[in-house]
N, C-alpha and C positions, 0 to 999 in steps of 0.2 A: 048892234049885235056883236058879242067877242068873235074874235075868229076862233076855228076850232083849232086846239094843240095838235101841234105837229105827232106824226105820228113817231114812236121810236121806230128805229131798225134794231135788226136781230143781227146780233155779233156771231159766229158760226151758225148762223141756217143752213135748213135744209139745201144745197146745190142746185141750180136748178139742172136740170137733165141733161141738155149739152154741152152744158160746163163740169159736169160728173164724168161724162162719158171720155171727157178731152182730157180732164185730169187723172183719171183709172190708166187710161193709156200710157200717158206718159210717165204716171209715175208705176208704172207695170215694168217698164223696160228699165228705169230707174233703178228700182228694187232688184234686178237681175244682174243688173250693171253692180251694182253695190256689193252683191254676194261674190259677184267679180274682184270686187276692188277688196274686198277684204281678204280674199284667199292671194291675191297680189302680195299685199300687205305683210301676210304671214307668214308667205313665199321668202320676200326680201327680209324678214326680221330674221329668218331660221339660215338664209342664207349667207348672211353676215356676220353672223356667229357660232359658226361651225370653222372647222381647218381650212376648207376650201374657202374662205371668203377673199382670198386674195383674189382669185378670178370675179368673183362678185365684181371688186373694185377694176381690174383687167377690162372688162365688156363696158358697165359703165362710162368708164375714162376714155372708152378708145373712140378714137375720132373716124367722123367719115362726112362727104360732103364732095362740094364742086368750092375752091377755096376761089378759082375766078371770080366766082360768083361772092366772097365773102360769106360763106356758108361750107364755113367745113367747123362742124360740130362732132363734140362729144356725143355720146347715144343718149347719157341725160339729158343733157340740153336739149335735141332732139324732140326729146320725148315732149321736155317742158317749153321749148319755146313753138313747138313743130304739132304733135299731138294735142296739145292741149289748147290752142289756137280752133281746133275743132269743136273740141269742149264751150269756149267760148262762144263760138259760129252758134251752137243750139240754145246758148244760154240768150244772145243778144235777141236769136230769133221769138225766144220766150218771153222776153219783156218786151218787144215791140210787139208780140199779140197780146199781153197784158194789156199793155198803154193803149192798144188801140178798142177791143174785143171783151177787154177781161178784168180783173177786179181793179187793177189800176187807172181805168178810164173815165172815169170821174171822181171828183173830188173826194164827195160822199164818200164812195165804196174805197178809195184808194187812201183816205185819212188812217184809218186806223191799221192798213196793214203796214202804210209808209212808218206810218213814226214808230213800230215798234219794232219794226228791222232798223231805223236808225237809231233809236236809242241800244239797239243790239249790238250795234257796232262803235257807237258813242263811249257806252260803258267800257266793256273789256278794254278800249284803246288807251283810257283816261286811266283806268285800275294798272296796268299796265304802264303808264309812265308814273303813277304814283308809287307802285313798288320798286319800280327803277331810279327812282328820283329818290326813294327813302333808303335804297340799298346801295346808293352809290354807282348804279349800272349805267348801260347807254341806251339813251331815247329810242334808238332807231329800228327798234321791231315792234313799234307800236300798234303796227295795221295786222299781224302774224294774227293774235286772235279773234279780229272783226268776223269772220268767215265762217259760213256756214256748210257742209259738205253733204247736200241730200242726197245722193246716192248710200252713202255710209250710216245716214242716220234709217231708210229706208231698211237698209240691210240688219240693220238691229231691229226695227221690226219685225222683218219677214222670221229672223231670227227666235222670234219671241212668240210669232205663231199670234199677233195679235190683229185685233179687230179694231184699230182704231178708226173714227169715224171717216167720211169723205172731206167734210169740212174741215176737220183739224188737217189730217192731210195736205188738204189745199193751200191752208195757211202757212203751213210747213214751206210748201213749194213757195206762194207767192215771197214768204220771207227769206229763202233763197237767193229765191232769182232779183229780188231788190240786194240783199248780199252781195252777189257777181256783180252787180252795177259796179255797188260801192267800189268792190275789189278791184274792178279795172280801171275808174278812176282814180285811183291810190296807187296802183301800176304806172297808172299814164303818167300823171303829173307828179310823185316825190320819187319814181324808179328808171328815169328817163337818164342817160350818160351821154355826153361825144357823141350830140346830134349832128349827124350829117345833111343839111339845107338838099342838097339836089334830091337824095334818096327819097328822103322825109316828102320833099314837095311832089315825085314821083307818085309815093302811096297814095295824097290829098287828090292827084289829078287820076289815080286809077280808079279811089273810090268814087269820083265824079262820073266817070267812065259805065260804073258797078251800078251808079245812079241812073242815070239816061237811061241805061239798058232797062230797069226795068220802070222808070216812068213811060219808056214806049212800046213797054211790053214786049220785047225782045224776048222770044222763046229759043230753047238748045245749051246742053250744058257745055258744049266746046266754046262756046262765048265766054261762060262765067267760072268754068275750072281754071283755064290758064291767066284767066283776069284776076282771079281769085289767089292762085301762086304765085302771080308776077306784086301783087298788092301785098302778101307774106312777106316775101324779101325783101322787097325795097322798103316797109315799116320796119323790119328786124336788124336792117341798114342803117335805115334812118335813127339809129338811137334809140326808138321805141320797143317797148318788150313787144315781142312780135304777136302775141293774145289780143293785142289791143286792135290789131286787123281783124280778126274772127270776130269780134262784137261788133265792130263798126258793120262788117257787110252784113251780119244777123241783122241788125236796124236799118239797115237800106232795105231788107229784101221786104218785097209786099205780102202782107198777111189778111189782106180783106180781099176774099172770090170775085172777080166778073162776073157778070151775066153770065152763068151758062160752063161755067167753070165748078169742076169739079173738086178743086183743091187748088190752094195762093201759092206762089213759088215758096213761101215761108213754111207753108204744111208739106209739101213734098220734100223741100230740103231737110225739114226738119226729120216725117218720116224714114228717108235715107239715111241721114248723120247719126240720128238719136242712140240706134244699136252701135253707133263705131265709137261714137264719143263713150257710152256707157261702159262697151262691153270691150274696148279694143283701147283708145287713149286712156284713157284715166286708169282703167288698171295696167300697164305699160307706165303712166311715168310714177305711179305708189311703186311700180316695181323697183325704179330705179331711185326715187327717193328715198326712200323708207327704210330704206336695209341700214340702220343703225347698229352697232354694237354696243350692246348694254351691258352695263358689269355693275356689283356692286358700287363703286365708288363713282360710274355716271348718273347714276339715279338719284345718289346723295348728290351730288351738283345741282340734278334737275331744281331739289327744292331748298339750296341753300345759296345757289348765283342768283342773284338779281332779274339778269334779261330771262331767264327760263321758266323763273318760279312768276315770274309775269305773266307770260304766255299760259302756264296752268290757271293761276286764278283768271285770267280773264275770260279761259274757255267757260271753265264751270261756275265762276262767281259771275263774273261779268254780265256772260249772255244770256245768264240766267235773271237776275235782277234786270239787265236793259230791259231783255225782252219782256218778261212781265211787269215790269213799272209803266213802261211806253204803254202796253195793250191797256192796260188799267183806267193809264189818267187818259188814254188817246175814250174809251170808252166812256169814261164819263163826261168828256166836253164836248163828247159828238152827239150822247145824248141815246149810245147803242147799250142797247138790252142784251145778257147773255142769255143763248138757248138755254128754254129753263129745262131742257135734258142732259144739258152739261153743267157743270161746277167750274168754278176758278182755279181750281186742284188740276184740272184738264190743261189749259194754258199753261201753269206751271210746268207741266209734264214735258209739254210741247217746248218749253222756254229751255229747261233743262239739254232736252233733244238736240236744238240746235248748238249747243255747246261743244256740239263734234264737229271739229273744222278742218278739215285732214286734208284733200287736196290742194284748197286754194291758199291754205296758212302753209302747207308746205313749202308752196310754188314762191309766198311772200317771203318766208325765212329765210328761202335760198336769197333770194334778191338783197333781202334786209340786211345779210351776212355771210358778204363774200368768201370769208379766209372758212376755210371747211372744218375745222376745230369748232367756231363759233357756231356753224350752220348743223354739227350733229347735235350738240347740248339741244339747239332751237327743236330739232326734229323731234327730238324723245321726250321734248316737255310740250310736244303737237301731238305725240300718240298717248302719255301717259294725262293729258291732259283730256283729249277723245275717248280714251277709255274711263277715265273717274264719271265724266260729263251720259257716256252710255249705259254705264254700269245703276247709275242714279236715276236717268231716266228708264230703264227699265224695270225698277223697282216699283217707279211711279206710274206706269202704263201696265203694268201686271196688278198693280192693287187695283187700279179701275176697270180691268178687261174684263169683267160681268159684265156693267153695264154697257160698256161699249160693242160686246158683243148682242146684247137684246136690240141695242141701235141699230148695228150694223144688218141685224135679220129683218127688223124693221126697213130697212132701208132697203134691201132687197129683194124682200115677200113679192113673188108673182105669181101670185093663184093661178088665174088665169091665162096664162102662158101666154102672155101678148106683145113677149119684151120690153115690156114696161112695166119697171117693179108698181105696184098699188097704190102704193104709198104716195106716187107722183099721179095718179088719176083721182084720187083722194082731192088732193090740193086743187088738183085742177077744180073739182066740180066744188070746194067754199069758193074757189075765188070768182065760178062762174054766178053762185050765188048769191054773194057781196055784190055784186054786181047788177044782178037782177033786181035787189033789196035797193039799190040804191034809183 
């Protein structure tokens, strides 16, 4: 007797309910974070091009810190190696509940989100040393456009007043937070300078320390805050950009409940961090990034130098082609169905979307291109490049916001006021009936 054909899966389904409820959350603070980050943004672009922008440059530059310590920074730096170390912390905490809890946890469900955040990042990098390779430019801000920036892209949402689905949403996220991997391994290993052995092995033996503590469950944040800043400096010592400490401990901390536990130290920390990282770091270092002075004749740079006009097409050409080429063929060799409530036009949308890469392509350009002449070109071909890539995708998500608004009412119809949109008691009782049928 043949066996019976495997069943397909469904490529953006329905959510199921705890995994909606976890991703509404977080991308809820997100989305607030992000209106943050833009009014940041606007802040610093208007403030460094008015008369006063010398003080702009004055507070940026000025240094402060404990130099004993090998930590007397700039307020940029600061922000970028110091704030956004935080940013990281919720990022690593998010892919280690992915990997363990969530779409990344098996192969199945984690195929098709992996390959199309790497091909997301494949492309723009490879477009990118092809324009620089054909213009005579230099290789070395190849990683600038890999990155994707969901709080910004969320914010052009909210901005839009649209209804896009949960699922696209989520996918949104999960291609994110596989983004941030990439970007701190591209930090760790091509952004590393004048590594210091003792410092460096200091960090390896605190985060071992970071380790213990919560393999035996070691409760009390006086444990792991000054573990947590002693394991900061000594990677920011050690030669390593100091972000690379925030993700390591995000992947140490434990994100699966005990018995009897209300919440993993990964959801708590994460609850605590998530409004500082959103609402407090990332817009603090757009603040201090971002304040470009634009003029006529920098904009004509943007798309007649090499390294910048790089950085544009990989956000919007780039991430746009990875990412829907990867969903596509990762789709057809896994064998996944699209929601037949969605179209292909949706992904695109989505693919588009993520072509805003604003924090962490910032944080890359700085690294990528030390001398500060280089590092403004890189900056303004990051936000004029996030703005072509938003301006696109909103075109794209406003032409479908009909149907994705009948989705989204769908999606949360609660007649019955039971806290449980219908729609999920629905599914429940086919599946209780497949079941009985069988």
């Amino acid at each position: 007797m043949p066996a019976a054909p495997r069943e397909r899966s469904v490529f953006l389904a329905l959510l199921p309910w705890p995994e909606r409820v976890r991703v509404a959350r977080a991308l809820r603070t997100e989305t607030v974070g992000g209106l943050v980050l833009l009014a940041a943004a606007v802040v610093a672009l208007a403030w460094a091009n008015t008369p006063i922008s010398g003080t702009y440059e004055q507070i940026r530059d000025a240094h402060f810190g404990i130099p004993a310590l090998g930590l007397d920074l700039s307020v940029e730096h600061w922000t970028a190696d110091g704030l956004l170390a935080v940013f990281f912390l919720v990022a690593g905490i998010e892919l280690k509940r992915e990997l363990v809890v969530g779409e990344l946890r098996t192969p199945a469900t984690a195929a098709l989100p992996v390959v199309a955040a790497l091909c997301g990042m494949a492309v723009p990098a490879a477009l990118y040393l092809a324009t620089t390779g054909l213009g005579g430019g230099r290789a070395q801000g190849w990683a600038v456009p890999m990155a994707t920036d969901i709080a910004f892209a969320l914010a052009v949402l909210a901005v839009l007043s649209t209804h896009l689905p949960s699922a696209l949403r989520a996918f949104l996220l999960t291609l994110a937070v596989v983004d941030d991997l990439g970007a701190i391994l591209v930090i760790a290993v091509f952004f590393t300078a004048d590594l210091n052995p003792a410092a460096l092995g200091g960090a390896v033996a605190g985060l071992v320390l970071f380790y213990l503590l919560q393999r035996y469950r070691v409760r009390g944040w006086w444990w792991y805050v000054p573990l947590g800043l002693a394991i900061w400096a000594l990677m920011y010592n050690g030669g390593v950009h100091a972000t690379v400490a925030g993700v390591a401990m995000g992947l140490i901390l434990r994100t699966t409940r005990d018995q009897g536990e209300k919440a993993s130290p990964g959801e708590r920390t994460e609850h605590l961090l998530r409004p500082v990282s959103a609402g407090v770091a990332v817009p603090l270092f757009a603040l201090f990034a971002a304040g470009v002075a634009i003029s006529a004749a920098s904009l004509g740079e943007v798309f007649t130098r090499p390294e910048p006009l790089g950085v544009v097409l990989g956000l919007v050409v780039g991430k746009t082609v990875g990412i829907f080429a990867g969903t596509y063929l990762a789709a057809r060799f896994t064998r996944a169905r699209l929601n037949p409530d969605l179209a292909w036009a949706d992904v695109l949308a989505v693919a588009v979307l993520a072509g805003i890469g604003f924090t962490v392509a910032l944080l890359i350009g700085e690294l990528a291109f030390p001398d500060p002449a280089d590092a403004e070109h890189i900056k303004a071909a990051v936000l004029i490049g996030s703005l072509i890539a938003a301006a696109v995708a909103a075109l794209l998500v406003k032409r479908r916001n009909g149907i994705y608004r009948r989705l989204w009412e769908a999606e949360t119809l609660d007649e019955d006021a039971d806290g449980l949109p219908d729609i999920y008691q629905q599914t429940d009782r086919r599946n209780r009936g497949t079941a009985g049928d069988s």
